[in-house]
MARNUKOL-281141 format. One record per residue (C-alpha): x, y, z. Coordinates in nm, 4 decimals. Last residue first. Layout:
N
R     east    north       up
R        X        Y        Z
...
END
This chain:
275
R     east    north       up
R  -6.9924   4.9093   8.6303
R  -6.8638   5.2106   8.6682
R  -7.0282   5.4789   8.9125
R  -6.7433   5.4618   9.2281
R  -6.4597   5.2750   9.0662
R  -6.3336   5.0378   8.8318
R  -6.0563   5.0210   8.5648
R  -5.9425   4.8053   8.2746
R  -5.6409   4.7671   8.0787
R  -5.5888   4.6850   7.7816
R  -5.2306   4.5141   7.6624
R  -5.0542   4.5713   7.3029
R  -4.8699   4.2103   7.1990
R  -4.5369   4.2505   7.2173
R  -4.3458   4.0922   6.8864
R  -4.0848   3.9157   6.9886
R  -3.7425   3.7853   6.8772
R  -3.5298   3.5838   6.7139
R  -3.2406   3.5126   6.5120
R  -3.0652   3.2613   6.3004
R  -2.7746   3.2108   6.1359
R  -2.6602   3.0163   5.8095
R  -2.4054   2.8966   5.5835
R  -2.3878   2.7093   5.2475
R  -2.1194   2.6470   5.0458
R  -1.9902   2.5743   4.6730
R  -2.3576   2.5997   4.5578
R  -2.4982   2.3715   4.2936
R  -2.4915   2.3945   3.9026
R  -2.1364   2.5177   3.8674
R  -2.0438   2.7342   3.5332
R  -2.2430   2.9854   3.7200
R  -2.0075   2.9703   3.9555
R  -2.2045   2.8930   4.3180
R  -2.2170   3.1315   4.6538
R  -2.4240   3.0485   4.9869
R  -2.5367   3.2471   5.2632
R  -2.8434   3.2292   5.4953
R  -3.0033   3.4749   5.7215
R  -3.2813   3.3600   5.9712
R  -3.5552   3.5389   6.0539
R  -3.8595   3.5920   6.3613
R  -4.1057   3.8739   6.3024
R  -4.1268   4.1980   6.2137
R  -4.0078   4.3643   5.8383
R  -3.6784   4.5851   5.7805
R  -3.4012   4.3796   5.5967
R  -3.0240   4.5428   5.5355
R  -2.7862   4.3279   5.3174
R  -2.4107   4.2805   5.3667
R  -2.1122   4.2857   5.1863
R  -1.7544   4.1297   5.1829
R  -1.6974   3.9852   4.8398
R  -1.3161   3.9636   4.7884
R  -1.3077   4.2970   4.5850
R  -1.4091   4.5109   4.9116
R  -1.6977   4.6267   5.0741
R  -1.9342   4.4821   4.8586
R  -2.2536   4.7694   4.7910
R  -2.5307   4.6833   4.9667
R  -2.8497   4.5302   4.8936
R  -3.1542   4.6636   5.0221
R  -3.4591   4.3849   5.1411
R  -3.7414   4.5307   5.1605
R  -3.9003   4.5001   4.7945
R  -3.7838   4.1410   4.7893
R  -4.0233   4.0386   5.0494
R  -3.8263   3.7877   5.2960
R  -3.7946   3.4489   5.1538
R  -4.0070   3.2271   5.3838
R  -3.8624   3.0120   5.7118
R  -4.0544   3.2712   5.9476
R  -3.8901   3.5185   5.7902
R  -3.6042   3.4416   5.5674
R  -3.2959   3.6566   5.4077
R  -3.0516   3.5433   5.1106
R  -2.6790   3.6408   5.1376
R  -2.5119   3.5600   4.8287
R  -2.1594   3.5420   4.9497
R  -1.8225   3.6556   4.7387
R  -1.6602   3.4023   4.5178
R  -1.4114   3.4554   4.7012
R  -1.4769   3.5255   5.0960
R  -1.4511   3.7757   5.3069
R  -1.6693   3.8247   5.5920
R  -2.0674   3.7875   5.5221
R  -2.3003   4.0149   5.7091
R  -2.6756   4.0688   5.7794
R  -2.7849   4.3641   5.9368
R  -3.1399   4.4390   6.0835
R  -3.4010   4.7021   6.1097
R  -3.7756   4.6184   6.2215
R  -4.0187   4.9523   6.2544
R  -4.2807   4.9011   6.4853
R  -4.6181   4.8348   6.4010
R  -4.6491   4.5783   6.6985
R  -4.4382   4.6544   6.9209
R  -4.0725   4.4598   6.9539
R  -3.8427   4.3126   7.1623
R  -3.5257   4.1283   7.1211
R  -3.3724   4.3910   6.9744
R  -3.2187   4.3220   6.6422
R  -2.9266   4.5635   6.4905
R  -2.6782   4.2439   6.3832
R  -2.7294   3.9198   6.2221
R  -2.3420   3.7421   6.1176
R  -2.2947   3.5417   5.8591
R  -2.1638   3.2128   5.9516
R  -1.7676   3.1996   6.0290
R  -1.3884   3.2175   5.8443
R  -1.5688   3.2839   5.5042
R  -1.4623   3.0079   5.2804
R  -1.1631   3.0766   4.9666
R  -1.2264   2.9248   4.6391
R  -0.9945   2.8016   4.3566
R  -1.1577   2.6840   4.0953
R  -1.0897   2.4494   3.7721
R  -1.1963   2.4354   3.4488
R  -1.1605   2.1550   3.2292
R  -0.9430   2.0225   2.9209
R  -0.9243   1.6337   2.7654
R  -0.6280   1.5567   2.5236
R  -0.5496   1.2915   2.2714
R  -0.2162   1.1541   2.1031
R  -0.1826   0.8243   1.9074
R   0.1873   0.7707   1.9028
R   0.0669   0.4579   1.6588
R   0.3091   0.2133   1.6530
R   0.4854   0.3487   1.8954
R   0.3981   0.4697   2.2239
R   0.0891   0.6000   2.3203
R   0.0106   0.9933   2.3805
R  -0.2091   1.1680   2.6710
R  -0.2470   1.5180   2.6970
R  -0.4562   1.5903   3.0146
R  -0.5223   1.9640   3.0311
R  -0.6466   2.2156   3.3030
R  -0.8519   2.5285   3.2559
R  -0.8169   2.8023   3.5074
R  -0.7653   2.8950   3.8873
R  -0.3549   2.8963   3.9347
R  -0.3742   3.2151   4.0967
R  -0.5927   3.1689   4.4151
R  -0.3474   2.9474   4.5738
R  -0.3234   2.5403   4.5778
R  -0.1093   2.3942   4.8969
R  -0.0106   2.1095   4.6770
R  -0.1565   2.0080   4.3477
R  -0.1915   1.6062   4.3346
R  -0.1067   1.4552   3.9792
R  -0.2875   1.1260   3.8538
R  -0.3105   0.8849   3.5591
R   0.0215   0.8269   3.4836
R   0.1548   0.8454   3.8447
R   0.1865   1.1824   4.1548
R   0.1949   1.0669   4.4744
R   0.5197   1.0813   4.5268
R   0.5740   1.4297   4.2486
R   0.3589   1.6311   4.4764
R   0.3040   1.9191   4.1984
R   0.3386   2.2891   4.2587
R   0.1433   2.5623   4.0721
R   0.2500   2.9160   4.2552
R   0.2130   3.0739   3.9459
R   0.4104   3.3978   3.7764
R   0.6300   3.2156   3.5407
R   0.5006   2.8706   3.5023
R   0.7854   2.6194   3.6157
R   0.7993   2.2998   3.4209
R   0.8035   1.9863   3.6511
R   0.9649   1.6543   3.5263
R   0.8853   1.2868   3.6018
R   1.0011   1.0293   3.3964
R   1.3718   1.0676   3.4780
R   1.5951   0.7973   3.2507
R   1.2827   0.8132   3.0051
R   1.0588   0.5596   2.9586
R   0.7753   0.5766   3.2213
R   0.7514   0.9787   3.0211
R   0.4933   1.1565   3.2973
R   0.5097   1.5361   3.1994
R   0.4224   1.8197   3.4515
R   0.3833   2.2508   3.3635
R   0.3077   2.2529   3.0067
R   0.1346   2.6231   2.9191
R  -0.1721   2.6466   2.7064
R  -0.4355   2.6570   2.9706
R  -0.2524   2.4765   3.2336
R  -0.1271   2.2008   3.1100
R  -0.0406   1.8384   3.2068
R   0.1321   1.5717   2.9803
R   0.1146   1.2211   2.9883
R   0.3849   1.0598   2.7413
R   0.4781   0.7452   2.5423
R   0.2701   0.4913   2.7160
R   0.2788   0.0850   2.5597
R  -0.0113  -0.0134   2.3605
R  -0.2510  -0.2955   2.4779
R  -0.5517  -0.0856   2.3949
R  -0.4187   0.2330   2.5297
R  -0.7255   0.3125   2.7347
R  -0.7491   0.6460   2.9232
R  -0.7352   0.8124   3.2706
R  -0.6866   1.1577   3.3762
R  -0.7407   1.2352   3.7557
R  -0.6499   1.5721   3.9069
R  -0.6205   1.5772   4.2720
R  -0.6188   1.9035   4.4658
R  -0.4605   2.0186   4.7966
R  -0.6003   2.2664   5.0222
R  -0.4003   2.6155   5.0630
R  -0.7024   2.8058   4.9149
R  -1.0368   2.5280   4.8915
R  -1.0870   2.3216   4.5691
R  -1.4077   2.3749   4.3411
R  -1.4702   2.1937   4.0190
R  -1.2080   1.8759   4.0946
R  -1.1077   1.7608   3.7669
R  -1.1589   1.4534   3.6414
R  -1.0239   1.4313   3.2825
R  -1.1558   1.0809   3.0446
R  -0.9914   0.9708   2.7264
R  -1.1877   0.6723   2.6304
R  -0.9562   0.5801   2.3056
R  -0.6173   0.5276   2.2614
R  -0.4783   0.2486   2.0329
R  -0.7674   0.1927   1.7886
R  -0.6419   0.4282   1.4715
R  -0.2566   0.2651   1.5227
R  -0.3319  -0.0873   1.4805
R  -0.5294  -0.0132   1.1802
R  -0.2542   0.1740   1.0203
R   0.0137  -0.0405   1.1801
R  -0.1489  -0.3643   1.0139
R  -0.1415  -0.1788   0.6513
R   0.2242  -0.1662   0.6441
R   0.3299   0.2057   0.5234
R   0.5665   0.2170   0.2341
R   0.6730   0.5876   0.1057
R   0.5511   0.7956  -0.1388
R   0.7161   1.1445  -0.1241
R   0.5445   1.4722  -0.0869
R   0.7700   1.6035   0.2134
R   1.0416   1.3667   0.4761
R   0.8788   1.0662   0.6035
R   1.1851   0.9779   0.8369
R   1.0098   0.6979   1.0421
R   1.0307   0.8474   1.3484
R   0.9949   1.2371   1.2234
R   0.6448   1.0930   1.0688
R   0.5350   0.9409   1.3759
R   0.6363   1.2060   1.5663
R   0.4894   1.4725   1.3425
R   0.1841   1.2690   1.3507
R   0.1327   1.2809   1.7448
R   0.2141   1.6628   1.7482
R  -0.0427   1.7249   1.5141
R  -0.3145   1.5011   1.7192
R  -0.5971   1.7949   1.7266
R  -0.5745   1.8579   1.3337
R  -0.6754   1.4982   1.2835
R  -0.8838   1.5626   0.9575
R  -0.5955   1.8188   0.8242
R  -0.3123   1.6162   0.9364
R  -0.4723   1.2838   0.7273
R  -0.5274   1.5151   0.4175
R  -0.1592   1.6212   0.4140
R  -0.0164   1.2396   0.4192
R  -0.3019   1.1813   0.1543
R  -0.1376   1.4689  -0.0813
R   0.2179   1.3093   0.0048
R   0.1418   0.9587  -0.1574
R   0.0408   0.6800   0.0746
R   0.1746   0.3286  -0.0685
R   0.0000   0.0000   0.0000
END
């Protein structure tokens, strides 16, 4: 079977995402321009089934200064491993290569604090150490199989870096008294956090009117900010925050407080011509 150099062309464009993988396998075998050249049959259909079921787990929200595992596993059909390689968005910061004399290198990204725990790190796994705020972004898996085929695929997905607030949100300006008809005022406050809070008010276990409930604005870039409520009766403030790339919340806080609404007394009197 011979494979002239315009179907040598053709097979990069359709399988623009494994580039790399055919300029290996082309460097490897010394395929040099639009020359025909001998290709056995069996590694062609060898090579198109060697690596398939790519999968990336990435961990959608990991706390400041916590660690976070990144799983990438795949199926190399009885093929050896060439290379795993990590990213982070377009910038290679670990490879795995089980046949080189040191199969574990670290790339430094200029600017990140992106560590990896090389002892528990393998070919399907890295563990981020002590993650900050910076490195938040998309993460790659680029996986390629050894020869025949050096096969190459990659997986990407977003990961976050959150920080928690410290303690509940705090309810402030209640008495624990009250007329009735008398005017309610209350503060409820989130300390820092990133994503910042989304501090929802209750009375009586219902979403407090809308209409008197006044936002503030945040106090400061990492999301401290607080909401005023004035109603009577009983509430309880709670807090939660969510990407909108996530479909449920991160955390979830609450507090609660109460008080009472004095009833207005009558009082009666009697004397000389009252009944």
């Amino acid at each position: 079977m011979y494979l002239s150099g315009f179907i040598l062309v053709h097979a990069i464009h359709s399988f623009g995402q494994f580039g790399e993988s055919i300029s290996r396998f082309t460097s490897r075998r010394h395929f040099h321009g639009p020359l025909d050249f001998r290709v056995p049959e069996v590694m062609l259909l060898s090579g198109c089934s060697a690596l398939k079921d790519l999968k990336l787990f990435v961990p959608m929200a990991v706390i400041r200064g916590h660690d976070a595992v990144l799983n990438c596993t795949y199926d190399l059909e009885g093929d050896d491993l060439y290379s795993v390689k990590w990213y982070r968005h377009d910038r290679e910061f670990f490879r795995y290569t089980p046949n080189d004399e040191m199969p574990v290198k670290q790339f430094r990204i200029q600017g990140l604090s992106l560590d990896v725990r090389e002892r528990d790190s393998s070919a399907t796994r890295i563990v981020l150490e002590n993650v900050s705020d910076d490195i938040s972004g998309v993460f790659s898996c680029e996986v390629t199989a050894d020869q025949p085929s050096f096969f190459t695929d990659m997986k990407a997905s977003h990961l976050e870096v959150v920080e928690l607030p410290r303690n509940d949100p705090h309810i402030s300006g209640l008495k624990t008294k009250y007329r009735l008809g008398e005017m309610l005022r209350a503060n409820c406050t989130s300390e820092s956090s990133y994503p910042a809070a989304n501090l929802t008010w209750y009375v009586n276990d219902y979403p407090a009117d809308a209409a008197r409930v006044h936002k503030h604005k945040r106090l400061n870039p990492d999301g401290h900010f607080q909401r005023d409520l004035l109603d009577n009766i009983a509430m309880r403030c709670r807090k939660a925050r969510s990407f909108s790339r996530i479909s449920h919340p991160i955390y979830v806080q609450s507090n609660f407080s109460t008080f009472k609404a004095a009833r207005a007394t009558q009082k009666t009197h009697s004397g000389p011509g009252m009944n």
